[in-house]
DRENMARRO-650112 format. One line per field, with one value per atom (N, C-alpha, C): residue number from 1; residue in three letters; atom name; x, y, z. Coordinates in steps of 0.2 Angstrom, whole numbers, m for minus. Layout:
<rs>
fivex = c(NUM_...)
pati = c(ALA_...)
ronu = c(CA_...)
east = c(X_...)
north = c(Y_...)
up = c(Z_...)
</rs>
This chain:
<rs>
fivex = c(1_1_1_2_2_2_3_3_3_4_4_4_5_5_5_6_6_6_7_7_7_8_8_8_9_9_9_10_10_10_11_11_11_12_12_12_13_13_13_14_14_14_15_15_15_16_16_16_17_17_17_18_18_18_19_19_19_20_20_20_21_21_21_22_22_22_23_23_23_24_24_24_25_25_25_26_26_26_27_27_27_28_28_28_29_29_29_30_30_30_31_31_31_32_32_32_33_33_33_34_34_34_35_35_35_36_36_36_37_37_37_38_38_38_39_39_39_40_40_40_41_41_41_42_42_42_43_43_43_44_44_44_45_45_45_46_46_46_47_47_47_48_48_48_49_49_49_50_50_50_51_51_51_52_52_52_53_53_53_54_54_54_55_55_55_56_56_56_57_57_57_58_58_58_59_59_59_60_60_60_61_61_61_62_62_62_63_63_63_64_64_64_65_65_65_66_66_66_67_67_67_68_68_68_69_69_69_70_70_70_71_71_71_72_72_72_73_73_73_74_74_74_75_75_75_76_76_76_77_77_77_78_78_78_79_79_79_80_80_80_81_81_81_82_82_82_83_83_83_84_84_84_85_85_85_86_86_86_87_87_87_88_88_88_89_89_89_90_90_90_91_91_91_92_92_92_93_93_93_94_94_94_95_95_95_96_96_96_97_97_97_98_98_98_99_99_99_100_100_100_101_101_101_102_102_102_103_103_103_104_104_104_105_105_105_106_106_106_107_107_107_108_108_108_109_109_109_110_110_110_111_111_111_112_112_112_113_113_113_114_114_114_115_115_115_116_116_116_117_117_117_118_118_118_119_119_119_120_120_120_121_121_121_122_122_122_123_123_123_124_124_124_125_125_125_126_126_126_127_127_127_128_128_128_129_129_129_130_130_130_131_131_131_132_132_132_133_133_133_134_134_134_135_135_135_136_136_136_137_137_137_138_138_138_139_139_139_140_140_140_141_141_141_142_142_142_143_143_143_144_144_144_145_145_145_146_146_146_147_147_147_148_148_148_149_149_149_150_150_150_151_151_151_152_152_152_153_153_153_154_154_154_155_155_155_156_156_156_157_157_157_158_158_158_159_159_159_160_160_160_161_161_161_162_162_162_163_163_163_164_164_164_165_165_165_166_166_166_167_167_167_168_168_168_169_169_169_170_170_170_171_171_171_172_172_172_173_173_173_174_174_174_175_175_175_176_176_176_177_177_177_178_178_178_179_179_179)
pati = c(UNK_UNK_UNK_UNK_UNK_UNK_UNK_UNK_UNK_UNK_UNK_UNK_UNK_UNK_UNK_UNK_UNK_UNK_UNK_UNK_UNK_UNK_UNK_UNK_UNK_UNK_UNK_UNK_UNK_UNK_UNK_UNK_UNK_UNK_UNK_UNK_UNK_UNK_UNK_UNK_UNK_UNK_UNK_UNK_UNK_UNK_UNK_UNK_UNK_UNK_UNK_UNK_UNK_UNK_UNK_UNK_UNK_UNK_UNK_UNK_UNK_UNK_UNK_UNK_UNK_UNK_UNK_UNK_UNK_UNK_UNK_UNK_UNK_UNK_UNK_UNK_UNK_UNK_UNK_UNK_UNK_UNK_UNK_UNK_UNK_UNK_UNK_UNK_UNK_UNK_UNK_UNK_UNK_UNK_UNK_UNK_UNK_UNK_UNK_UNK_UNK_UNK_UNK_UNK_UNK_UNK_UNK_UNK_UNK_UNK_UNK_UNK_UNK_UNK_UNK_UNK_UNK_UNK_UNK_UNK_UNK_UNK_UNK_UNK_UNK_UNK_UNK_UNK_UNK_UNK_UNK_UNK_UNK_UNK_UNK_UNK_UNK_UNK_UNK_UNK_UNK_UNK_UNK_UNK_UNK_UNK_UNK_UNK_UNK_UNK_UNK_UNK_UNK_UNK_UNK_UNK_UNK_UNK_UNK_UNK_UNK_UNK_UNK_UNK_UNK_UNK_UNK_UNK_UNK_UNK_UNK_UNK_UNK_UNK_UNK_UNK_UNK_UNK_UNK_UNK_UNK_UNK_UNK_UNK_UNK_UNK_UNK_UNK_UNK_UNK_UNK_UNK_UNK_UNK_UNK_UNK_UNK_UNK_UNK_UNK_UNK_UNK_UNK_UNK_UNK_UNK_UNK_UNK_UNK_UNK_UNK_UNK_UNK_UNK_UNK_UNK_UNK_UNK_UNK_UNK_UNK_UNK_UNK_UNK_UNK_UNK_UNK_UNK_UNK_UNK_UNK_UNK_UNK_UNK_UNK_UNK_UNK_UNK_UNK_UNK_UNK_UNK_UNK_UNK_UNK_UNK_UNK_UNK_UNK_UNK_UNK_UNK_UNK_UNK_UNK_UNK_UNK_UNK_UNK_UNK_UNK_UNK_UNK_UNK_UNK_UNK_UNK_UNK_UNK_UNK_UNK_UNK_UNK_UNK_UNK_UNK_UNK_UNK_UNK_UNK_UNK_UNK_UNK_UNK_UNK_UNK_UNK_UNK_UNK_UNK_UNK_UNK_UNK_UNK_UNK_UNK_UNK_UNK_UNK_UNK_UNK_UNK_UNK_UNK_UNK_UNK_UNK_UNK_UNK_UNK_UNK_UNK_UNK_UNK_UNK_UNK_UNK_UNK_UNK_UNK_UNK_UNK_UNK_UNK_UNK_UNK_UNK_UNK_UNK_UNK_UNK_UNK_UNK_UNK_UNK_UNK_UNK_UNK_UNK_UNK_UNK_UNK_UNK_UNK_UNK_UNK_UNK_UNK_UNK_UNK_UNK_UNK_UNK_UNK_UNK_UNK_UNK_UNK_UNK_UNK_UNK_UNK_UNK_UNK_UNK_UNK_UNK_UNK_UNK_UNK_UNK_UNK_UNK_UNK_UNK_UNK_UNK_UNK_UNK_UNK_UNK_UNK_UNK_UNK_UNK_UNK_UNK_UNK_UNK_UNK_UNK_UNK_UNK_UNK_UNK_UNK_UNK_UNK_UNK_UNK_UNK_UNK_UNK_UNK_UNK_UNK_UNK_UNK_UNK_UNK_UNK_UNK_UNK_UNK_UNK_UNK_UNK_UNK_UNK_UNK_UNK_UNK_UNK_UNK_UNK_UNK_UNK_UNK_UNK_UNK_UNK_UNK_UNK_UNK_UNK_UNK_UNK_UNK_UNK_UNK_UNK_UNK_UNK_UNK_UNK_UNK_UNK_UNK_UNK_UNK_UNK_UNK_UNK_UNK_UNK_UNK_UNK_UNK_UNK_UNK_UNK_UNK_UNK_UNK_UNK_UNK_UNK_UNK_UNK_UNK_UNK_UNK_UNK_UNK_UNK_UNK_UNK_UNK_UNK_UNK_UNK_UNK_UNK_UNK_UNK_UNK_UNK_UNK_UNK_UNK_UNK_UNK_UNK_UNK_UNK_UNK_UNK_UNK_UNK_UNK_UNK_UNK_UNK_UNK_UNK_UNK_UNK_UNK_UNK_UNK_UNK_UNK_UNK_UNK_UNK_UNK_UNK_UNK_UNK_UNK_UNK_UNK_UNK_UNK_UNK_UNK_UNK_UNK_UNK_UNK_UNK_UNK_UNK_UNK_UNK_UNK_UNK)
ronu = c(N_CA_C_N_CA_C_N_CA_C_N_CA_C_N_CA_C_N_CA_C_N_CA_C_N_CA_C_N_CA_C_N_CA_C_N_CA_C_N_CA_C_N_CA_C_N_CA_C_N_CA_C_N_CA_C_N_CA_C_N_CA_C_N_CA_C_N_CA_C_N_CA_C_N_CA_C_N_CA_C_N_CA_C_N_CA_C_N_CA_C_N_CA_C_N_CA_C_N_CA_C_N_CA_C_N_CA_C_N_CA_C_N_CA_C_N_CA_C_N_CA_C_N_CA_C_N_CA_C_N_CA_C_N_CA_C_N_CA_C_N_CA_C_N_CA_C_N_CA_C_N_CA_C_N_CA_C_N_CA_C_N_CA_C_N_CA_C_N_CA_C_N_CA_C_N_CA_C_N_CA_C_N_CA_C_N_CA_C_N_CA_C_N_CA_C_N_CA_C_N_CA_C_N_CA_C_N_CA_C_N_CA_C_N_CA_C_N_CA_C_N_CA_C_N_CA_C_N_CA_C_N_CA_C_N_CA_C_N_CA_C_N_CA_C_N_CA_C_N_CA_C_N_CA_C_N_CA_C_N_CA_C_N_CA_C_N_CA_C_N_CA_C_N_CA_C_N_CA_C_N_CA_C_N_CA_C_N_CA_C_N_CA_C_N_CA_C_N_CA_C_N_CA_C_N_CA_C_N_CA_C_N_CA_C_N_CA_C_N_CA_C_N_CA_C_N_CA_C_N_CA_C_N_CA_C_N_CA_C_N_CA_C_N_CA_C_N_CA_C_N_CA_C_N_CA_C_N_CA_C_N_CA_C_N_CA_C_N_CA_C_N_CA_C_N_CA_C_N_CA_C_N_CA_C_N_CA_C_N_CA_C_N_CA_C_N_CA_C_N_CA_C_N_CA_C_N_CA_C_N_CA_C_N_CA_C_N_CA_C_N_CA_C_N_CA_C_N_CA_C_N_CA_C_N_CA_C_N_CA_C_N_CA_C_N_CA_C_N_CA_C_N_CA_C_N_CA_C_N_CA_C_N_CA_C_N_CA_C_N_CA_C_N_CA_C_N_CA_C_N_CA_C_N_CA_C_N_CA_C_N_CA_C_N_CA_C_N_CA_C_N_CA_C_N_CA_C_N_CA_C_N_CA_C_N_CA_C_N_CA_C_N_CA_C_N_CA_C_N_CA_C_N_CA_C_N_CA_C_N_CA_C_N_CA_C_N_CA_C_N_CA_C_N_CA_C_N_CA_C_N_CA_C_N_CA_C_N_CA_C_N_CA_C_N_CA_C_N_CA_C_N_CA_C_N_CA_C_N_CA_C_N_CA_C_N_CA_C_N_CA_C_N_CA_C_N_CA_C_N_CA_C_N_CA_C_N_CA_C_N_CA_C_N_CA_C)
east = c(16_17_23_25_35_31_36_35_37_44_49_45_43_42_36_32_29_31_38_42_47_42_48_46_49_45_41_42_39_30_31_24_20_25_19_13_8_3_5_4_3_2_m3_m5_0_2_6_14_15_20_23_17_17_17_15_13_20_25_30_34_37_40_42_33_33_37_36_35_43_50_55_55_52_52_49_44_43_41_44_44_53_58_63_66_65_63_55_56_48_47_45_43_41_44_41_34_29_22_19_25_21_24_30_30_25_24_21_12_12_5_4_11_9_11_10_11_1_m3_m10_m12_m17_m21_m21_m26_m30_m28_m24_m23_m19_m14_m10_m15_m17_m20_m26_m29_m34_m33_m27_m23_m21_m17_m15_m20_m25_m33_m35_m34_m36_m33_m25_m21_m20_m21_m20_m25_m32_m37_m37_m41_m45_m46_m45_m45_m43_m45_m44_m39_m37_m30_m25_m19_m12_m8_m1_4_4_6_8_3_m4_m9_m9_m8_m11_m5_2_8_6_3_m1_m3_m8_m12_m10_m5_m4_3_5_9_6_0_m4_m6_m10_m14_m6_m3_4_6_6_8_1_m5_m10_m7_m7_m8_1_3_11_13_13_18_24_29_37_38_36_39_38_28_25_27_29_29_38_45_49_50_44_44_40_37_34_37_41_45_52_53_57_52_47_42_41_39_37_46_50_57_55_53_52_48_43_37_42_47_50_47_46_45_52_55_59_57_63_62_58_57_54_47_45_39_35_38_36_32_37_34_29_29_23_17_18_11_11_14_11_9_10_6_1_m1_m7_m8_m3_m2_2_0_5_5_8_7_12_17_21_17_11_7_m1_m3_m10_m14_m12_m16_m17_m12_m13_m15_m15_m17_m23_m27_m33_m36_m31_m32_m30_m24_m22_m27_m29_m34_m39_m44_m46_m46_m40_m37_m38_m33_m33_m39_m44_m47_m53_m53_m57_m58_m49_m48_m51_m47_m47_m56_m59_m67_m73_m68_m74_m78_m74_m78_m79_m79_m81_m78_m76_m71_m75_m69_m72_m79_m83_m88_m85_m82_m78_m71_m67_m61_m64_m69_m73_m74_m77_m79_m72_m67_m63_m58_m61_m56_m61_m68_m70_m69_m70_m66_m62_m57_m51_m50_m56_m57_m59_m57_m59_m67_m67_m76_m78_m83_m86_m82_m78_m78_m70_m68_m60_m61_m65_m67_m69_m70_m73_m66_m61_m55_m51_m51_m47_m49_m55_m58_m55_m56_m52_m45_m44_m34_m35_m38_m37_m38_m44_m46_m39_m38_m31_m23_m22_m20_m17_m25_m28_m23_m29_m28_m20_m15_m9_m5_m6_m3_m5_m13_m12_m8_m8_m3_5_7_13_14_10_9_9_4_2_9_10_16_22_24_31_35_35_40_45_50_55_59_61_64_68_66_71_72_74_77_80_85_88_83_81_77_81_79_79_76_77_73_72_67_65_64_65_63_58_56_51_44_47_45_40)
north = c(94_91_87_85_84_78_72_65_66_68_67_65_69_70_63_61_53_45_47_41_39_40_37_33_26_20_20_27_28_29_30_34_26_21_17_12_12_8_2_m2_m8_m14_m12_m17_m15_m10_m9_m13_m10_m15_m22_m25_m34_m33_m31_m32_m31_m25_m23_m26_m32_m35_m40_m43_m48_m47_m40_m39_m37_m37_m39_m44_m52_m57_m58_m57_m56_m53_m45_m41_m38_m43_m42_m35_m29_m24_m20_m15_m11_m6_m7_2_8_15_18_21_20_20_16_9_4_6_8_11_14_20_27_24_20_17_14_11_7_13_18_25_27_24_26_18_19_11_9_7_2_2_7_8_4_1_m3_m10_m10_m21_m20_m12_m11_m10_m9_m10_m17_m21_m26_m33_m31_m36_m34_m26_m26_m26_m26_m27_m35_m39_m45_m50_m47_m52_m57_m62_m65_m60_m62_m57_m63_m61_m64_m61_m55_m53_m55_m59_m60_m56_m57_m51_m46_m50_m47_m43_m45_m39_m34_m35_m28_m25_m28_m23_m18_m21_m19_m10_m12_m8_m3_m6_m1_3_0_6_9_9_16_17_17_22_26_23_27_35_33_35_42_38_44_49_46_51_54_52_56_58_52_50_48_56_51_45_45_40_33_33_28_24_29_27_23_26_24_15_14_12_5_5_0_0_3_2_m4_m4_m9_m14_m14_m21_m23_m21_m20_m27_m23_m28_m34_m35_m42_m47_m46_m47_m49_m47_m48_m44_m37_m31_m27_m28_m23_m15_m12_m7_m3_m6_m4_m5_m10_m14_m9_m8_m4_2_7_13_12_8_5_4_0_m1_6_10_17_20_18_23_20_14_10_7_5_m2_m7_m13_m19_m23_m20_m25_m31_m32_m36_m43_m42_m46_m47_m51_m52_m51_m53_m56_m49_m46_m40_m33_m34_m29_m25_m30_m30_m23_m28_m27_m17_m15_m9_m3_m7_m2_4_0_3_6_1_3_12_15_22_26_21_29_27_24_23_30_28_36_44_42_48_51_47_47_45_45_45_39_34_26_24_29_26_25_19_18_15_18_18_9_8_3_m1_1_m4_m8_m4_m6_m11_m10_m15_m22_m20_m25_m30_m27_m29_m34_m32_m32_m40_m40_m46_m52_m48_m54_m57_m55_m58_m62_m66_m68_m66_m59_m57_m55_m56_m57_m48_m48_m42_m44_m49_m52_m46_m50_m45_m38_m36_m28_m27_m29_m26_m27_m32_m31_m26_m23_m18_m12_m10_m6_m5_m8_m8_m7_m12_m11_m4_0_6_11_11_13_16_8_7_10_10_14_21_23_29_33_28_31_32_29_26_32_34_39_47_47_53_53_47_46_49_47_49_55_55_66_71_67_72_70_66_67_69_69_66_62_56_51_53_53_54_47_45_39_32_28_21_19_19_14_17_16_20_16_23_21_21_16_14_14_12_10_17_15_21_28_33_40_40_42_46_50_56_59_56)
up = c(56_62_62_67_69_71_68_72_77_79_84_92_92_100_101_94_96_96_92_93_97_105_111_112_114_118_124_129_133_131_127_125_119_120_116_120_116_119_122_129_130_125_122_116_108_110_104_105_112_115_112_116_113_106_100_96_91_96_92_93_99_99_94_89_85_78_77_69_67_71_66_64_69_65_61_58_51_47_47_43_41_47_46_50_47_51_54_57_58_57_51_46_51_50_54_54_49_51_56_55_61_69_69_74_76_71_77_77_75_75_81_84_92_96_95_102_101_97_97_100_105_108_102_100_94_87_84_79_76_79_74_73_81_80_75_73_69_61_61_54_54_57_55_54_57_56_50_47_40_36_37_29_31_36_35_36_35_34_30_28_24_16_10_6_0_m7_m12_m16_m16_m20_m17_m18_m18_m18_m14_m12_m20_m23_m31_m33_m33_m34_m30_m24_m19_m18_m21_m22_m28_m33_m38_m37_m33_m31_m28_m22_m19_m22_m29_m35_m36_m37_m43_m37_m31_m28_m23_m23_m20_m24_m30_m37_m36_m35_m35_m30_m25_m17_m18_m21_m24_m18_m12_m7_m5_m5_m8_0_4_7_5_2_1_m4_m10_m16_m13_m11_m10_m8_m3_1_m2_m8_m13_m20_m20_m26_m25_m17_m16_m12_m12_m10_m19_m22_m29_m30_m31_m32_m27_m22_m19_m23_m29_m30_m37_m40_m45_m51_m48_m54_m57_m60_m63_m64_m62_m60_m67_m74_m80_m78_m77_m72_m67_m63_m60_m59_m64_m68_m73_m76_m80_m75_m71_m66_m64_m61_m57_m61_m71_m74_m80_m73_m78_m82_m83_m87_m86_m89_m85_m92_m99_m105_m103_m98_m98_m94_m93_m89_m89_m94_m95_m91_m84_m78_m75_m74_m70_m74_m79_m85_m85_m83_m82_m74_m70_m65_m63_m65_m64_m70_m73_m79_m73_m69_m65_m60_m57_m49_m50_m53_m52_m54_m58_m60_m51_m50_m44_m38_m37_m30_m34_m41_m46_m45_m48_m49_m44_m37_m31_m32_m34_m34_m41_m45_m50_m57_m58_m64_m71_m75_m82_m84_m85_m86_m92_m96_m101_m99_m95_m91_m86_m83_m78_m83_m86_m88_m94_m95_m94_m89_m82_m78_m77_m77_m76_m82_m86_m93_m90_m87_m85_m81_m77_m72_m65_m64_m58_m57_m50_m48_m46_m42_m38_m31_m29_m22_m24_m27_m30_m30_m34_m34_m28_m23_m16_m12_m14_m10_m12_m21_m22_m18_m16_m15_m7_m5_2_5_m1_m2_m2_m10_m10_m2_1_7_11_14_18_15_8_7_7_4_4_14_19_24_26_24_26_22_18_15_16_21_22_28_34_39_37_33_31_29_25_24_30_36_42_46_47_52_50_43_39_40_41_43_39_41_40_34_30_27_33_35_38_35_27_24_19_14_8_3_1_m6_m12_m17_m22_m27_m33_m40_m43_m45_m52_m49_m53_m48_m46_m41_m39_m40_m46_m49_m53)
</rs>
């Protein structure tokens, strides 16, 4: 499917409208998924209600997350695209291929956390019972495992977007290969 012909301003929602106005101020610039998201009514205010609710993982975990399940769904824009949020987070570009491939030895906290994440999507929900039990040694709850779970979701969803339309790169990628 061609994005071209849905990223005209003509063609954005009312409610996407207002909402795009907002988001160079704090996002700096507007990713093109968030664009094409305000060319559909409900969609973007229905994504931004769920990546920015109420939730108990922190920006650095759910950057986390969304390395390895990028890494799964082997989304080059996605992946591109978190590998330089990832350096915001103060990942080193060694760092960051470590997380996409499931491990985080450089970080006790988050160790825990990536062991699962991937086998989740992989396994249709269900991740290894020792790695869980793991993940809760470490302090994290079921409240936390129901936010990964989500995060995954939303991801999940976000990267088939990118595959069904192709977005084309807005930004020059960086970091670690790809591959």
């Amino acid at each position: 499917m061609k994005n071209s012909s849905l990223l005209h301003k003509k063609n954005i929602s009312i409610a996407g409208k207002a909402i795009f106005k907002k988001l160079p101020e704090n996002n700096g610039r507007v990713p093109i998924f968030y664009k094409a998201l305000t060319f559909f009514r409900d969609s973007f205010n229905c994504l931004l209600a769920f990546q920015y609710g109420q939730e108990l993982l922190n920006s650095r975990q759910k950057t986390v997350i969304n390395l390895i399940i990028r890494q799964v769904n082997q989304n080059q824009y996605s992946l591109a695209a978190n590998i330089q949020i990832g350096g915001v987070y103060d990942f080193i570009p060694e760092q960051i291929l470590e997380i996409r491939n499931r491990s985080a030895s450089f970080d006790p906290n988050i160790d825990p956390l990536v062991k699962p994440v991937k086998e989740i999507p992989v396994y249709k929900g269900v991740a290894d019972p020792l790695r869980l039990e793991n993940y809760f040694a470490a302090g994290y709850t079921v409240e936390h495992l129901t936010d990964c779970i989500l995060t995954i979701g939303e991801i999940t969803m976000a990267s088939y977007m990118y595959s069904e339309f192709k977005f084309s790169f807005d930004f020059k990628a960086r970091g670690p290969s790809l591959d």
